[in-house]
Steps between C-alpha positions, in 0.01 A plus 500: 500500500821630619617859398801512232811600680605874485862567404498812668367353831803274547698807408308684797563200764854489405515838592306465787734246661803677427334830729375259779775332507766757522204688768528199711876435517527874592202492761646111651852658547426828666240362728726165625802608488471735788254284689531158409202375693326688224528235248203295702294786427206414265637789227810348550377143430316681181821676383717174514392314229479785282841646599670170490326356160633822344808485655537120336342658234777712394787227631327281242537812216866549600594140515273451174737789329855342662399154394403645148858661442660202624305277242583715218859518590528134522292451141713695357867339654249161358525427918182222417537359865460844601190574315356211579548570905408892438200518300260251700591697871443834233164358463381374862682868637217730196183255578547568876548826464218579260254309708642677820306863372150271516545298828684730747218747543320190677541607848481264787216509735507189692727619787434292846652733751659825557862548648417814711658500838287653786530868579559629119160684384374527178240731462397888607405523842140702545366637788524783716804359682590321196492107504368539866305181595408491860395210684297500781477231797286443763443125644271635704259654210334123471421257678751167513273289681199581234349128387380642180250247455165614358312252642548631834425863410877609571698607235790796418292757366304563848562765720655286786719341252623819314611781741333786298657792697817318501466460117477892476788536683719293207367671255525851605805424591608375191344776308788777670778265494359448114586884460720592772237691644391554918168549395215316313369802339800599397595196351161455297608823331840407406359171338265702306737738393737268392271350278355793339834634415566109397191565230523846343327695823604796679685440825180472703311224759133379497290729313167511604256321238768261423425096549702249651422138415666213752550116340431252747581167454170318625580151268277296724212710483363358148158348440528141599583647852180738506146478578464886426771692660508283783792247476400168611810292343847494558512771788830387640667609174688777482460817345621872585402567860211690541663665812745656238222626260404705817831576546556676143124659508571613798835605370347715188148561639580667938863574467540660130186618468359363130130496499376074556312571179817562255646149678382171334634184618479114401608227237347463115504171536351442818186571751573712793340287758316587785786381735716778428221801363348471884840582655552764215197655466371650856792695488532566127108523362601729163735301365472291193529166567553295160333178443515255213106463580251731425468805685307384822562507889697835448747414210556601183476276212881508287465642175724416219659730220304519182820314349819386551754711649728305597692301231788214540857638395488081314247587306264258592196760601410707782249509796202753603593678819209617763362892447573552875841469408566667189327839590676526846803727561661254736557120581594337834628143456436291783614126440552203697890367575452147415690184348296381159523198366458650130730821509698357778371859703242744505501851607469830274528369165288168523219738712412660169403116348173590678441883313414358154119493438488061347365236732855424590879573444553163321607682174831643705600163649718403231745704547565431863750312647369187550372463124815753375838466717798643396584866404474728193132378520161753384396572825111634551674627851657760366236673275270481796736709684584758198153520411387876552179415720663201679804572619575795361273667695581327842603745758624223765517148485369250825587197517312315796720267694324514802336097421693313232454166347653276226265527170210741353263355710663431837375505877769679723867334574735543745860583371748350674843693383594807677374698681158358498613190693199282393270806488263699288739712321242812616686770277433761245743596178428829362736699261370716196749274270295216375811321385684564821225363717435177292866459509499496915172340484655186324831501684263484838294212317832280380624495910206269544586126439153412281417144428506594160760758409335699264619850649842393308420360184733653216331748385304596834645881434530532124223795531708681730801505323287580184274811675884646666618493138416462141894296478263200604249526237462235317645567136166524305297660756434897611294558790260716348135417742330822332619416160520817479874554340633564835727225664522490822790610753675327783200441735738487829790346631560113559838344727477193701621544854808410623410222721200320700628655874666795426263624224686782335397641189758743285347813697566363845850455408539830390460446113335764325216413206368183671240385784501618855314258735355676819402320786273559758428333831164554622466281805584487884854396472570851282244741485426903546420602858108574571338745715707766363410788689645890589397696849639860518635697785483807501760565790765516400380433132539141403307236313516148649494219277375100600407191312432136581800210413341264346872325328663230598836527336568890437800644463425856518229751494537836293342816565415723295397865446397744233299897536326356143272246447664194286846682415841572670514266811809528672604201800427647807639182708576193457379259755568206711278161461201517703482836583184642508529879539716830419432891571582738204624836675588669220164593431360848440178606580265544240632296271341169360731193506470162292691204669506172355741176647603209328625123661830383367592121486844485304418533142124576535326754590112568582318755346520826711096576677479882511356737702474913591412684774511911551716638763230646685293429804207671343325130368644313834776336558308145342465699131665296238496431132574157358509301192377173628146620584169315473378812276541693151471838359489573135581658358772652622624771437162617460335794332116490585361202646657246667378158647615304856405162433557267796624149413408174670236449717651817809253631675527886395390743824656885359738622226650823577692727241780711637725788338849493582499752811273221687111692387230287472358586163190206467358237701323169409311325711206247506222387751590192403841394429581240236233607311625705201893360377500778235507939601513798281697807530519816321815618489416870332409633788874494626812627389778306301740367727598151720235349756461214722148256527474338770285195512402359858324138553466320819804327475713818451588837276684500150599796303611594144626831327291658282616737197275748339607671221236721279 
């Protein structure tokens, strides 16, 4: 039975048209006028029909009126040809318009493609460096001769075929560039405290207690490939390298100093396999490695939430999310760069497909590309990445480009556009701006000439414009993932690049408010010198500095020097190609000196290694202190206890401590060396103040400065 018409309803959508209407002529003029690009916004494309139906709207009321007059004029001059010409236009002119208040507010969703011209960002840039995305390339980080065929017991995630040292390399690397930062630790705190001040915290880093939960994309690791945790199916496919799980534990675990226990790792949806956990674990035995099993062979069996926390912004439910997620402080997203032949590509966004607690993501396919092309389009994308224990609690997104492929379940593939040259594309993208990242991420993936181009289906970046800016929404949808009340904000900042070869995004050309790509070069033809050392001389008082050349094609070397650890460097020389050496006489004695060099090749330029060494003879002239050492201390600065833990498998024969005037203050050593990788110090039995540790194995001496403060 239908429900008897309301007089006063009609009376309320009259007057409801006549506000959005006049609302949307205003809003449609100021916004295109001044920009007219504008009008291929979304909002814009919303505010048409409304502006313009009202705007016909009242030509149809003025006509309507002017046609009236005229009519009555002519009836009463008894003009009957007149009347008979006036009154039916009077009528078509008042239907049109009276029909006009019902129809316009129908706004128009179906739009195919966006006129946006590369190099004009829509969004808010995030980040420390905002809209930073660095990429990071090494060709030499995998192996392009790898056969990847499982049969033959030879595939990309083994040790020979993933450089694992090389792969920490990228991503510390990245990690400073990420922040501006020289050094690791300091960068780890800047990420950290840009979050927390992000979320309502104080301005602080890591607090102790606090857990950080990493998202690994492991989308071959599901039950018809198990017989346990040992993967027995499908071991050429690729997932994220286990080479760069080390690379982050390491990251979190040695060089920042978070206990392994407040650090679990893995992916909801997925075993962690015995393939990777061997490589992870010897080095890594206290953290929580998550498995979609049961808890057995050291994991831990995902838990989901009690009930649905996240909810769809459509309307059409919501999805359990995994315990280990929801109670942690943090999230690392590590994803891998990939063409799909469902979204078109996969990084960030489509990583999170695997955090919902269902069998599968089946329920979110229909609003991919593939099913869903086109723009102004519900995206699940984008309340994945506005969700408040998704991505709005990532601290740095990862996406793995080291092996690539061309769907969701893919075996490696060379890329043959530049500057792979028919190679593994071996690199990392990191950038604290999820939207900034995907946006590089699927400029990378479009260079690659796919048999089937689904990287540029219309529609392939609809979430991106829609998580820069709510302009892109569709009309009857508020990203809302808590349902909660509280709609989301722009998520990051999204711009296409300028072009495949020169690769500019609006922050390279010096455009303020969009991405900045960084590049680094991490192999032979480009890369920082090694065997960094520092030799004083006490007379006359000098420090002489030497490294090894391992570039090919340097322009320049840059020396460096500071009296404080990480701050105020000033050039101390700038050097010819291939030179290997330079004495620093303006030395004083006493004093402790950091010097770090960088390799210059045109526009790029390595990341500089750093080292110190005291102006004194008292430790020997050998005595250095370097960042690039096979060791760690933490933490540091230190207050009571700290811990040298040796890395790798060095053979460890003494650790001395120094002060700064050259004293031995403790000694270390073992009957038999190698034995122990992990030593104790008390540090209350000394004063506050700087120190050195020196480490010596049988292939040589390292040393790092040591900060107590009590």
């Amino acid at each position: 039975m239908k429900k008897k018409a309301n007089p006063h309803d009609r009376k309320n959508s009259v007057l409801f048209f006549w506000l959005a209407g006049l609302v949307s002529l205003i809003w449609f003029l100021v916004r295109v006028i001044p920009k007219p690009s504008r009008a291929a916004y979304p909002c814009q494309r919303a505010a048409f029909p409304v502006a313009s139906g009202f705007v016909i709207y009242l030509t149809g009321l003025v006509s309507s009126s002017i046609l009236l007059k005229i009519g009555i004029r002519n009836w009463r001059l008894g003009r009957l040809a007149g009347i008979l010409f006036i009154f039916p236009v009077l009528i078509i002119a008042l239907i049109s318009s009276l029909r006009m208040d019902s129809n316009a507010l129908r706004a128009d969703s179906n739009i195919t493609q966006y006129i946006e011209l590369a190099n004009q960002p829509v969004g808010i840039a995030r980040g420390v460096v905002p809209g930073r995305v660095v990429w990071v390339w090494n060709p030499e980080a995998v192996n392009e001769n790898c056969p990847n065929t499982w049969l033959e017991n030879d595939n990309w995630w083994m040790e020979h075929n993933t450089d694992r040292l090389k792969v920490q390399d990228m991503l510390a690397s990245s990690i400073c560039l990420v922040t501006g930062k020289d050094s690791a630790v300091d960068a780890w705190n800047e990420i950290f405290r840009y979050y927390n001040k992000g979320h309502g915290k104080e301005d602080v880093p890591y607090q102790e207690g606090e857990k950080v939960c990493i998202k690994a994309n492991l989308v071959s690791c599901n039950a018809t490939n198990m017989d346990g945790h040992n993967k027995k199916e499908n071991l050429n496919m690729i997932d994220v390298s286990p080479q760069l799980m080390w690379a982050i534990l390491n990251q979190l675990s040695n060089v920042y100093g978070i206990p392994q226990s407040n650090i679990c790792i893995g992916d909801p949806s997925a075993y962690f396999p015995d393939q990777y956990w061997d490589l992870l674990n010897s080095d890594f035995p206290e953290i929580i490695y998550l498995s979609e099993a049961d808890g057995a062979d050291g994991r831990t069996k995902i838990i989901s939430s009690a009930e649905e926390v996240l909810k769809f912004s459509d309307g059409s439910g919501g999805d359990y999310l995994p315990v280990q997620f929801t109670e942690a402080d943090y999230m690392i997203n590590i994803s891998v760069t990939k063409h799909h032949g469902s979204s078109g590509f996969t990084q960030i966004a489509k990583n999170h497909y695997g955090t919902n607690m269902r069998n599968s993501a089946e329920h979110m396919h229909s609003t991919l590309v593939n099913i869903k092309q086109g723009y102004g389009k519900y995206r699940h994308f984008v309340d994945l990445l506005g969700h408040r224990d998704l991505g709005g609690k990532t601290i740095l997104n990862i996406g793995d480009f080291l092996w690539s492929g061309h769907d969701a379940w893919t075996t490696p593939v060379k890329f043959t556009a530049e500057p792979f040259s028919n190679d593994y594309p071996s690199s990392l993208l990191v950038s604290i701006d999820p939207i900034a990242v995907e946006s590089v991420g699927l400029d990378l993936i479009q260079t690659q000439a796919w048999d089937d181009q689904y990287a540029t289906t219309a529609g392939v970046d609809d979430y991106l414009y829609q998580g820069a800016d709510s302009s892109y929404w569709p009309g009857r949808v508020r990203y809302d993932p808590e349902n909660d009340g509280t709609i989301i904000e722009s998520l990051g900042v999204f711009e296409h690049w300028n072009n495949d070869i020169d690769r500019q995004y609006s922050g390279n050309l010096g455009i303020s408010g969009g991405i900045e790509l960084v590049m680094s070069i991490r192999h032979k033809k480009i890369v920082s010198p090694t065997e960094f050392t520092a030799n004083y001389v006490q007379d006359p008082s000098s420090i002489c500095l030497s490294w090894k050349d391992l570039s090919e094609k340097e322009d320049t070397y840059i020396l460096e020097r500071s009296e404080s650890e990480g701050n105020n460097f000033i050039v101390l020389a700038e050097l010819n190609p291939d030179e290997i050496s330079y004495e620093d006489k303006t030395v004083e004695p006493g004093n402790l000196y950091y010097y770090r060099i960088r390799t210059v090749a045109g526009d790029v330029t390595t990341i500089a290694e750093t080292i110190a060494i005291m102006a004194s003879s008292a430790t020997g002239n050998s005595v250095s202190v370097q960042s690039e050492v096979p060791f760690r201390v933490f933490p540091n600065p230190a207050s009571d206890n700290i811990y040298i833990y040796c890395t790798g498998e060095i053979v460890v024969t003494g650790i001395k401590i120094f002060d700064m005037n050259g004293n031995l203050l403790k000694q270390f050593t073992t009957e038999n060396p190698g034995s122990s990788n992990l030593f104790t110090y008390d540090c209350r039995e000394i004063p506050n103040g700087s120190y050195i540790i020196q480490l010596k194995t049988k292939d040589g001496s390292w040393g790092v400065p040591l900060l107590v403060v009590k």
